[in-house]
N, C-alpha and C positions, 0 to 999 in steps of 0.2 A: 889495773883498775881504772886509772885517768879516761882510756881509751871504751871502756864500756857505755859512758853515757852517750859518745856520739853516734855507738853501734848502734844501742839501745833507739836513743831519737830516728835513727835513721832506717831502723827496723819496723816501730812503730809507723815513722810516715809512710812504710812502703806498705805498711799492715794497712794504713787509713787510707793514702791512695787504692790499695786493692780493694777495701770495702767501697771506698765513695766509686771505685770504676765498677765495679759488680754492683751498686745498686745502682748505678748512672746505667751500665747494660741491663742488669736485670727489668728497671722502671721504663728502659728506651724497647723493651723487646716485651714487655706488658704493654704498653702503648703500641707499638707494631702488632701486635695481635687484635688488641682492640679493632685497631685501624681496619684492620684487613677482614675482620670479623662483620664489623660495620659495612663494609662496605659490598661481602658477600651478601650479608644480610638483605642490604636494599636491594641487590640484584635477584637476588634469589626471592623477596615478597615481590618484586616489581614480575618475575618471570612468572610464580605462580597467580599474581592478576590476571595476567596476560591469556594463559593455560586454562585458568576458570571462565574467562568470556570467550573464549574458543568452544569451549564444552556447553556453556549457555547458548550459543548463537547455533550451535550443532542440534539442542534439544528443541530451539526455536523452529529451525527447518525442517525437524518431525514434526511439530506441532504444526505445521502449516501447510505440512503432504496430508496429515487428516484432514484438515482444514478443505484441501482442496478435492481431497477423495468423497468429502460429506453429502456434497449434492447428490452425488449416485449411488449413495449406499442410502442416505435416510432420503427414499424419496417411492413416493405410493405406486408409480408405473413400474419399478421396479420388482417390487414387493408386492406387486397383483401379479406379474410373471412368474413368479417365486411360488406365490401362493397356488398358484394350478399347477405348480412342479415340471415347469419347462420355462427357461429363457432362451430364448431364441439367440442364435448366435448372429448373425447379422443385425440385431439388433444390439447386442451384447458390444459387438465391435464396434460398430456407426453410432449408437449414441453414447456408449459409457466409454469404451476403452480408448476408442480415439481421440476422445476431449481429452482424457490425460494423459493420454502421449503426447500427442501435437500440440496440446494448450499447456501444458504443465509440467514437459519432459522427465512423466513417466517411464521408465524404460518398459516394465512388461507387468501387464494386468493380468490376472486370476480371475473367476468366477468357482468357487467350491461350493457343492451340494450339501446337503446337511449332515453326510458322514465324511463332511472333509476332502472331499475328491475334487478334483479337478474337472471340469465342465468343460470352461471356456480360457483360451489363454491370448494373449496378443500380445506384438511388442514391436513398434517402428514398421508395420505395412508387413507384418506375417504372423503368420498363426503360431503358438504356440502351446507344448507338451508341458505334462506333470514332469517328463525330463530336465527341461531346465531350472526347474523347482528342488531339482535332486539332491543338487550339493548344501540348498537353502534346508532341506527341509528338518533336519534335528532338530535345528535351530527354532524352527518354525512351532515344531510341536507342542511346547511349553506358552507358544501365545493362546495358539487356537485351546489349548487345553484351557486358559484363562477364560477366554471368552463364552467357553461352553459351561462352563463349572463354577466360575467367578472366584476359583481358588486363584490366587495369586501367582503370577509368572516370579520366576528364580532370575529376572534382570533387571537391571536399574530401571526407575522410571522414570518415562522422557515425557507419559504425555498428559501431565499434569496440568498443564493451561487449556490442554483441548478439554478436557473433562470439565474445566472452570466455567468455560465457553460456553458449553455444551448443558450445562447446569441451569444456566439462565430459563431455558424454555423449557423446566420441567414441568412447570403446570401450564406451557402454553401447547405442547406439542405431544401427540401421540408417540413421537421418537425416543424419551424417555426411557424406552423396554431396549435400545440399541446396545451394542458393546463396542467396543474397540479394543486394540494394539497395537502401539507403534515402537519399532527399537531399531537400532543400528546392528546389522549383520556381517556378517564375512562371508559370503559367497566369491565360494573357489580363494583368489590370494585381493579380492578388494573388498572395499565395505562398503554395504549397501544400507538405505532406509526398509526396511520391511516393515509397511500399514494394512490392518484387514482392519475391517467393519464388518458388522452387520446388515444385512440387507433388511429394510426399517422401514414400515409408512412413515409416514409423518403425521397426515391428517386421518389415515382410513384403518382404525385400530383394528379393526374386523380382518385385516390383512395378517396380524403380527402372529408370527408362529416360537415354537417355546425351542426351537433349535434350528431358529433362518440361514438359509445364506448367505455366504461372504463374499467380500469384496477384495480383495489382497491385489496390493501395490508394489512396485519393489523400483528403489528408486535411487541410482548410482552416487556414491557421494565421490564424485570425479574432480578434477584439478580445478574445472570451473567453478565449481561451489566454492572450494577452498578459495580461488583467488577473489569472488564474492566478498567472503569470509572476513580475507585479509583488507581488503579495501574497505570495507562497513566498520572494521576494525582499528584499522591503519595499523596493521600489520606488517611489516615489509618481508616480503619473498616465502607468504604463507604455502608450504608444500605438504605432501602428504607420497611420500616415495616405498615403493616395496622394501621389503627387508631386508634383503642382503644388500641394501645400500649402505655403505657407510658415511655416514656423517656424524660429526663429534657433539654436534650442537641437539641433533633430534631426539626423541624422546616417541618409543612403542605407543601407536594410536590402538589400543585395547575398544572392541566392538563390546555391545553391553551384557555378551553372553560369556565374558571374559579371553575374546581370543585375538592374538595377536593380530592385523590386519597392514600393518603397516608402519613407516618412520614418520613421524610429523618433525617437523623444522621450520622456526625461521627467525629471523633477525631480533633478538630479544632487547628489548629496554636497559638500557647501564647505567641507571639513577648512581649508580656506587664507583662509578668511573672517575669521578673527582678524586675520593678517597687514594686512588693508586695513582693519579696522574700528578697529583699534587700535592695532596698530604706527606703520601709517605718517603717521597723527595727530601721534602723539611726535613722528615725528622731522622731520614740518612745524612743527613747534612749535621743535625742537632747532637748528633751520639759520637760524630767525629771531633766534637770542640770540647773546649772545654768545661770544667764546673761553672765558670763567669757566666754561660747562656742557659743556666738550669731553669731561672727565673721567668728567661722567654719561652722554654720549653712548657713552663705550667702554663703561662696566658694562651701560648697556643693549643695547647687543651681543652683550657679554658671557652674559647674561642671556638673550636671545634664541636664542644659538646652544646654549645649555643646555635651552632649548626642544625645539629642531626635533631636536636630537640624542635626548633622551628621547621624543621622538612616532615617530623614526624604531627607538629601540630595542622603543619598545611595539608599531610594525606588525608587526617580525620577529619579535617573540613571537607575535602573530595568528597568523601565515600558518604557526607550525607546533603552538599549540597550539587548542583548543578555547573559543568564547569564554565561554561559561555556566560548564561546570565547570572553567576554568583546566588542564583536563591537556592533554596532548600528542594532537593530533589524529592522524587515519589515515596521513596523508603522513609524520610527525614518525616515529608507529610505524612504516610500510614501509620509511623507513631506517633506520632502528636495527635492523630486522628483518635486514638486507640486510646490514648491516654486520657484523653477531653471527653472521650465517650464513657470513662470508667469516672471521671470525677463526676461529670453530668449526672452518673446515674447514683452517685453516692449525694449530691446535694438537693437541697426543694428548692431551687431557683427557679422562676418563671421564664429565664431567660433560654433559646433554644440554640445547639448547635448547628449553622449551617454551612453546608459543601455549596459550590460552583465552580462548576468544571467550562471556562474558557476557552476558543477554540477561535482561532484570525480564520477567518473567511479568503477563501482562496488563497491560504498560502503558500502554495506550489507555484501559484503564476507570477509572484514575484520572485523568487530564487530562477525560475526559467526567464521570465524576461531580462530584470536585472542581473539575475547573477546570485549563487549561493550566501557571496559577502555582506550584500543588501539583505538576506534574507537573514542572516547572523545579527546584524546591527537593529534590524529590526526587531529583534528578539529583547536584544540589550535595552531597547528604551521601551518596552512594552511593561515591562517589571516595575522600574521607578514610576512610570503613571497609574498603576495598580497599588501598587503600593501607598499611594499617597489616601486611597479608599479607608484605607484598614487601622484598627487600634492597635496600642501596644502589645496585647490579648492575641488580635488576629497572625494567622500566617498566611503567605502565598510561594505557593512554589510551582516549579514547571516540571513538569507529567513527561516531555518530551516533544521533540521535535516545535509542532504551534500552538500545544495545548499548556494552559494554567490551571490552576486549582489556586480555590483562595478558602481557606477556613477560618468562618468569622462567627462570635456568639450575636445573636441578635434577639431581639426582645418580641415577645408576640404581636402579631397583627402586621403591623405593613412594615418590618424588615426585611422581608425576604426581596419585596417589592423595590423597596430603596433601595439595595444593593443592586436588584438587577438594572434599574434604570443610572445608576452609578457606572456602572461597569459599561453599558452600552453609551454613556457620555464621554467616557475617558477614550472613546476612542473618533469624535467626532471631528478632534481636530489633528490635519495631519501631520506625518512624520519625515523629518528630514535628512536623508540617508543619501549620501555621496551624490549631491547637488539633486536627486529628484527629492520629490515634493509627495509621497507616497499616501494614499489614503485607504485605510482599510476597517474594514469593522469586524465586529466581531459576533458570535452566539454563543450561547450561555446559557447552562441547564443549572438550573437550584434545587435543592432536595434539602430539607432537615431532618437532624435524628430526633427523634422522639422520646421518651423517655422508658425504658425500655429495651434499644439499642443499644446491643452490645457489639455489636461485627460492624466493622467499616467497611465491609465489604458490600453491607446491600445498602448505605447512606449512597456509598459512590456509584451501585449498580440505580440508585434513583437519580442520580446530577444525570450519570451518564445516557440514560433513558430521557431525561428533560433534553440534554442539549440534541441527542439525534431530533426529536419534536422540533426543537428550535430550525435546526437546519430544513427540517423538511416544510417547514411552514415559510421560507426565504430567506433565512438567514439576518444577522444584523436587527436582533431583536433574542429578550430573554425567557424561560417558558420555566415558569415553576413545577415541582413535581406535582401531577395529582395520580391517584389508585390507578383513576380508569385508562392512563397510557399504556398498560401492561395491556390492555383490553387491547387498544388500535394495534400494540404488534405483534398479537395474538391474528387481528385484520387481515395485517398484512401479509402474515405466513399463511393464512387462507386464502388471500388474491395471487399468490405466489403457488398455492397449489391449484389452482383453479386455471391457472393461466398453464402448470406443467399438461395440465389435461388438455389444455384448449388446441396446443403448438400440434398440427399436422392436421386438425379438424377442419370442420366448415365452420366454425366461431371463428379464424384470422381469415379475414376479407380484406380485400384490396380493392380501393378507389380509387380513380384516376381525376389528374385537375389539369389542364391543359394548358400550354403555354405558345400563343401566338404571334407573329412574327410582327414587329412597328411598321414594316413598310407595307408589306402586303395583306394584312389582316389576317394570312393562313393561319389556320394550325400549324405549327412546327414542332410541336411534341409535346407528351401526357409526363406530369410525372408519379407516379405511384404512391399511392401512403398508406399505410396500415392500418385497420380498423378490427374493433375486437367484440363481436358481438356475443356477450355473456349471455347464458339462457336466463336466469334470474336478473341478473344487475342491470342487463339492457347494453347497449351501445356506451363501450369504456373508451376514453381518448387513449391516444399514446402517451401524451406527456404524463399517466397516469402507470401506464401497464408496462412501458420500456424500461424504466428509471429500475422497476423489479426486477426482471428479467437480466435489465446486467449488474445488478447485487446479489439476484438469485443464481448464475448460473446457469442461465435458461437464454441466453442474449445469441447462442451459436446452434441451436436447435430453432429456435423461433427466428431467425435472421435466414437461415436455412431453407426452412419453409417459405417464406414471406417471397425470396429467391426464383425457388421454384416455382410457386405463384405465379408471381408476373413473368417469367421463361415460356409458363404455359400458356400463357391467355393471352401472347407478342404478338399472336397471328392476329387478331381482332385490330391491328393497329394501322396495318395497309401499309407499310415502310415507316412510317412517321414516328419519330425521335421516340425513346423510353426512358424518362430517367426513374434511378433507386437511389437508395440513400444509405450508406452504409454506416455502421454504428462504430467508435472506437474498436472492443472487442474482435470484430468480423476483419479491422485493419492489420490486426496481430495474428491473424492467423495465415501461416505461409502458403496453406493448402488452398487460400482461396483464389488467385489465380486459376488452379485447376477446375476448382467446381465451376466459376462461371464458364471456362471454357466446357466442359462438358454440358451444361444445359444448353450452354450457345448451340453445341451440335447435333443433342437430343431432339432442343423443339427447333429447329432451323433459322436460329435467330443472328442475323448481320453483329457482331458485336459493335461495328460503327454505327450502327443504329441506338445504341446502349450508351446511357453517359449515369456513371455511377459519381454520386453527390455527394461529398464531404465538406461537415462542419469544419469554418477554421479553429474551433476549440479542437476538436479532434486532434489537427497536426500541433500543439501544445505539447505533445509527448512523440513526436517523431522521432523513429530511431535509423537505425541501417535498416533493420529488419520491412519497416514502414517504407523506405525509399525503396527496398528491392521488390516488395510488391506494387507499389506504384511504377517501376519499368517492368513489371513482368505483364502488368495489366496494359499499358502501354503498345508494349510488342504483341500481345495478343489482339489488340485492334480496338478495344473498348475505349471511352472520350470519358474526360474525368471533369467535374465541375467542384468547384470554390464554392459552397453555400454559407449565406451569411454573412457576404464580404463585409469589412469593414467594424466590428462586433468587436473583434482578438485585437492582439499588443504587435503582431508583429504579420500584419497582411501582404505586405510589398516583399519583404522575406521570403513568403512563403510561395508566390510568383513570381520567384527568381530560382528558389528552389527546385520547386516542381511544376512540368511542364502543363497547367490546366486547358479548358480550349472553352470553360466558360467561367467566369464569375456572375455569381449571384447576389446585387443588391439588398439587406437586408431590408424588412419592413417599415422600420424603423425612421432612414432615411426617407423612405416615400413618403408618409402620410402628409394629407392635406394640410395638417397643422403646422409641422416641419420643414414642410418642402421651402418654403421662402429662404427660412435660415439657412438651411443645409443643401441649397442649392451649389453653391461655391465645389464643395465634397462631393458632390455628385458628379456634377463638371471635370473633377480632379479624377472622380471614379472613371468614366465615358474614355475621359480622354488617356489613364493606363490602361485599360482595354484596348484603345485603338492602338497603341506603340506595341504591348505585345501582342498583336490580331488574337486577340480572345474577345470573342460575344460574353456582351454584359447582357446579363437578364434583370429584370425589375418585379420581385418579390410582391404580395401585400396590394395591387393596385383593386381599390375599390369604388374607383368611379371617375366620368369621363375625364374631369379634370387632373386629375393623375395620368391616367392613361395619355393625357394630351403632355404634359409635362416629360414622362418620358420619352416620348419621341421625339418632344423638340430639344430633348439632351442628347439624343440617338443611340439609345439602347436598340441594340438588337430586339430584344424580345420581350415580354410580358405577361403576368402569370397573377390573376387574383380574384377575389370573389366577383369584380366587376366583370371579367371575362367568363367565365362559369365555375359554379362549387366543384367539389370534387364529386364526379359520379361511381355508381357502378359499372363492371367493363358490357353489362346488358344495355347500358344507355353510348357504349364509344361509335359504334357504327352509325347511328341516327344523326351523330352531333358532326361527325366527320364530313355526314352526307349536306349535313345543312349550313356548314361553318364554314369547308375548302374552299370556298370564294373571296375574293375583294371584299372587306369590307368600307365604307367612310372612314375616311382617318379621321380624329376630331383633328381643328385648327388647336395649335398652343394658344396659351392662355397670356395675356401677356404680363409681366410682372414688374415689378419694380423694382430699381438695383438700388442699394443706398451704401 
């Protein structure tokens, strides 16, 4: 018996060592689970983030194949074709299908009849059958069933923003009566965009038929999108590979009719990569010691879950504010919107809610000149001077990219007014961002809700109606909402249809303004300009009717014409110089190298005789695409001129880039009133002309003393009301016959240097 109590004690300790080591393993492998659970978890919400703006930015680029299909499905030339039940297929191909192949990398256009038939088809410079619709068309059946029946298609919907869009001009626009569909398909073993419309007036309701036809798109979603996708994303090694490929990481790209189409893959997010790289080291390390580190084992718990609870407080800040400038994103703003609109209408306060929707003025030309980083930091200090506007009450947040929102209560009468002249002071003085000195202003639409408003949806469709106003009236100035705006854009979708009827008539006229040489008084060459004589409205300028044209859509039909125009009327010119003027749009299209070659060989026109004229805002967005047509036009023998020298951020640049053979003094520089000061510049201008042998011409001269001023800076050339207006080409043979001589040169003038 003596010998029992030691068994005893020494049985129990091995009893109390086995519990405290089973609950030391049990507690250490409940914490290894946690751990690993944690840290799947963060990968796995960080993976499905990732998976949800893949699938948002995929619904975005349907919303934006309608978007870009719209012109020529809601548009009255179409739909008076439609309506005598013949569209003609050359015209079918030249004005609709080819804008969105060549302009919008379309793969193949449709035209169907009203029983769904196939018409007209095109795709990359050939015609095509209802055959290659073939494999598409099951799939298809349940749209076009939609669209004729308004029964609801059996696929996801993608094109809910276009509908949003599209809502706006219900009571402005006849197109209203229109339909759409857009989804993502599997045709054959890839996936495609498939968009129809209706073929829709706009403004000529007497056109609209109760079963019109379509417009059907179909529109490859290829590795380029994806890697789009991935970069807009930051994505890394965004793929989209057939299915028998294995990889371990992808996951079936399902099209919205539920069929397989493909493996998506790519480099996913590892928020939870700490937890294994680190964590669970410790506490392999913690479960092999002994009871004496229990204690550190809790703090590190402790510690841990002090962690995951801070990462989880910092995502829910993400998800509702902004990540660059820390404010409150657009989701954050639409509920607080939502909410102040529901207290508002529950109390009798006189006081009113107001939106202002913010917008920096030209902010693309700082991220191009200086650099994206400038254009980020600029962002950063735009919010704390905004901010300092607003009461405890008010919010401001950023909408994206250069746009703010500020929602503030203001009291009746002149609050709307103080804030806007608030808002356009905070930005008078400039900002200072990696040593420049940057000055920018801004425009600013205000709307209040009423009492009554309950949707934030049409407070902000009024900001956002004030600030387009804002913008179109110059920018850098604020414009309150009133009723009758909805009227001017109602206007404007009339000047935009009126202008669709005008493009190939005798309404676009072209007048020539001539530009004669400093030394010998010749003529040395017309340059062309557009004129647009409306039957009612009268004689519209450009700066009036082009601005539409390339927001409408209309900039590659009308530039087309204008083209052809002056090709045909060359002959009238006796050899003597042509210049055109080509628009941004017209630089982006690849095809146009050929057309000018073709009219060159139609009307027998020298293309060195030809010198086509580009703004330097234009080369602001030069891409490859932009450089290989400018040597394509090059090698074809056409002279390319610089207009507006001087104007842009980065001119010296852009004459080192591309090879031009004129610059164009802008206005600006010459006037009488200017010329003293900016003589120095001009001097500076003369003399890079002469180092790279390019003729400078001198813009704007409207009287002897200018015209004497540039010659004794020695411009080549000169071009201004003092020399003659622009004529019709019925007045060029007269002016030629009376002008081709010598004339006096005036003497320069003489100045003074200080």
């Amino acid at each position: 018996m003596p010998l029992s109590r030691p068994v005893d004690s020494e049985a129990k300790l091995r009893a109390t060592s086995f519990r405290v080591t089973l609950m030391l393993a049990a507690t250490g492998l409940a914490l290894l689970i946690v751990i690993i659970y944690a840290g799947l978890s963060m990968n796995r919400s960080a993976w499905q983030y990732e998976h949800a703006r893949v699938d948002a930015e995929l619904t975005e680029i349907v919303n934006q194949t309608l978007m870009e299909q719209k012109p020529w499905a809601f548009w009255d030339e179409a739909a008076l074709f439609a309506h005598h039940g013949r569209i003609p297929r050359k015209w079918f191909e030249e004005q609709v299908a080819a804008s969105l192949v060549e302009g919008y990398r379309h793969e193949q256009i449709y035209l169907l009849d009203p029983k769904d038939r196939v018409i007209h088809g095109y795709g990359r410079g050939r015609r095509l059958t209802d055959q290659q619709l073939k494999a598409l068309w099951p799939s298809i059946r349940p749209m076009l069933h939609e669209i004729r029946t308004g029964i609801r298609r059996p696929y996801i919907r993608r094109d809910a923003a276009f509908g949003s869009a599209q809502k706006r001009y219900e009571k402005l626009s006849s197109a209203r009566s229109g339909r759409w569909a857009a989804n993502i398909l599997k045709d054959g073993g890839r996936p495609v965009i498939v968009s129809i419309m209706t073929i829709t007036p706009t403004t000529e309701a007497r056109l609209a038929s109760d079963r019109p036809h379509l417009l059907l798109s179909v529109v490859p979603l290829d590795q380029q999108i994806f890697d789009a996708i991935g970069r807009h994303l930051d994505l890394e090694g965004l793929k989209l590979t057939p299915t028998r490929r294995s990889n371990p990481g992808a996951i079936p790209f399902v099209t919205d009719d539920g069929r397989t189409a493909g493996m998506l893959a790519w480099t996913a997010a590892t928020p939870g990569e700490p937890m294994f790289t680190r964590i669970l080291p410790l506490f392999a390390i913690l479960l092999a010691v002994a009871l004496f580190y229990a204690r550190l084992v809790l703090r590190r718990l402790r510690d841990t879950h002090s962690l995951l609870y801070e990462q989880e407080a910092h995502s829910r800040f993400l998800a509702l504010h902004d990540g660059l400038s820390q404010l409150p994103n657009r989701r954050h703003f639409m509920t607080e919107l939502r909410r102040k609109l529901e207290r508002l209408a529950e109390s009798e306060s006189p006081h009113r809610l107001c939106v202002a929707y913010v917008d920096v003025d030209r902010f693309k030309d700082v991220n191009d000149v200086i650099g994206h980083g400038a254009g980020d930091a600029l962002v950063t200090q735009i919010g704390p001077r905004l901010k300092t506007l607003l009461g405890p009450d008010d919010l401001l947040a950023r909408l994206g990219g250069d746009e703010f929102a500020i929602l503030k209560i203001v009291a009746d009468g002149d609050g709307q007014r103080l804030l806007g002249e608030a808002i356009i002071s905070a930005f008078t003085h400039p900002f200072l961002i990696e040593g420049h000195c940057i000055e920018v202003t801004a425009s600013v639409g205000i709307a209040v809700a009423h009492p009554g408003d309950a949707e934030p949806e049409g407070v902000l469709r009024d900001a956002d109606i004030s600030l387009y106003k804002a913008k179109e009236e110059g920018r850098n100035r604020y414009v309150l909402f009133k009723r009758g705006m909805a009227d001017e854009i109602h206007a404007r979708r009339r000047t935009e249809g009126d202008l669709r009827t005008a493009i190939g008539t005798e309404q676009i006229c072209i007048e020539y303004q001539p530009l004669i040489s400093t030394r010998t008084g010749r003529v040395s060459a017309f340059e062309a300009l557009a004129r647009w004589q409306h039957p009612s409205r009268g004689m519209i300028p450009p700066l009036e009717f082009i601005p539409i044209a390339e927001q409408g859509g209309l900039m590659l039909p009308l530039g087309d014409h204008i083209l052809e125009k002056v090709f045909r009327e060359a002959a009238a010119f006796d050899g003597v110089e042509l210049a055109i003027n080509l628009s941004p749009i017209q630089l982006r299209q690849r095809r146009l190298p050929d057309r000018l070659d073709q009219l060159a060989r139609r009307f027998s026109v020298d293309p060195g005789k030809v010198i086509l004229e580009i703004t330097e805002s234009m080369l602001l967005q030069a891409d490859e695409v932009t450089s290989e047509i400018f040597d394509r036009l090059r090698r074809s023998g056409f002279r390319l001129a610089l207009d507006d020298f001087g104007t842009g951020y980065s001119s010296l640049g852009y004459l080192g880039r591309f090879a031009f053979d004129k610059i164009k003094i802008d206005r600006s520089f010459i006037s009488s009133s200017s010329m003293e000061t900016l003589r120095p510049i001009l001097e500076g201008i003369v003399h890079i002309g002469r180092g790279l042998r390019v003729d400078v011409v001198a813009e704007g001269i409207e009287s002897a003393e200018e015209l004497a001023m540039v010659q004794a800076l020695g411009c080549n050339e000169a071009q201004g009301y003092y020399i003659s207006r622009p004529m019709p080409i019925t007045s060029v043979p007269a002016f030629l016959a009376s002008e081709r001589t010598p004339i006096e040169r005036p003497k320069p003038p003489r100045l003074a240097r200080g």
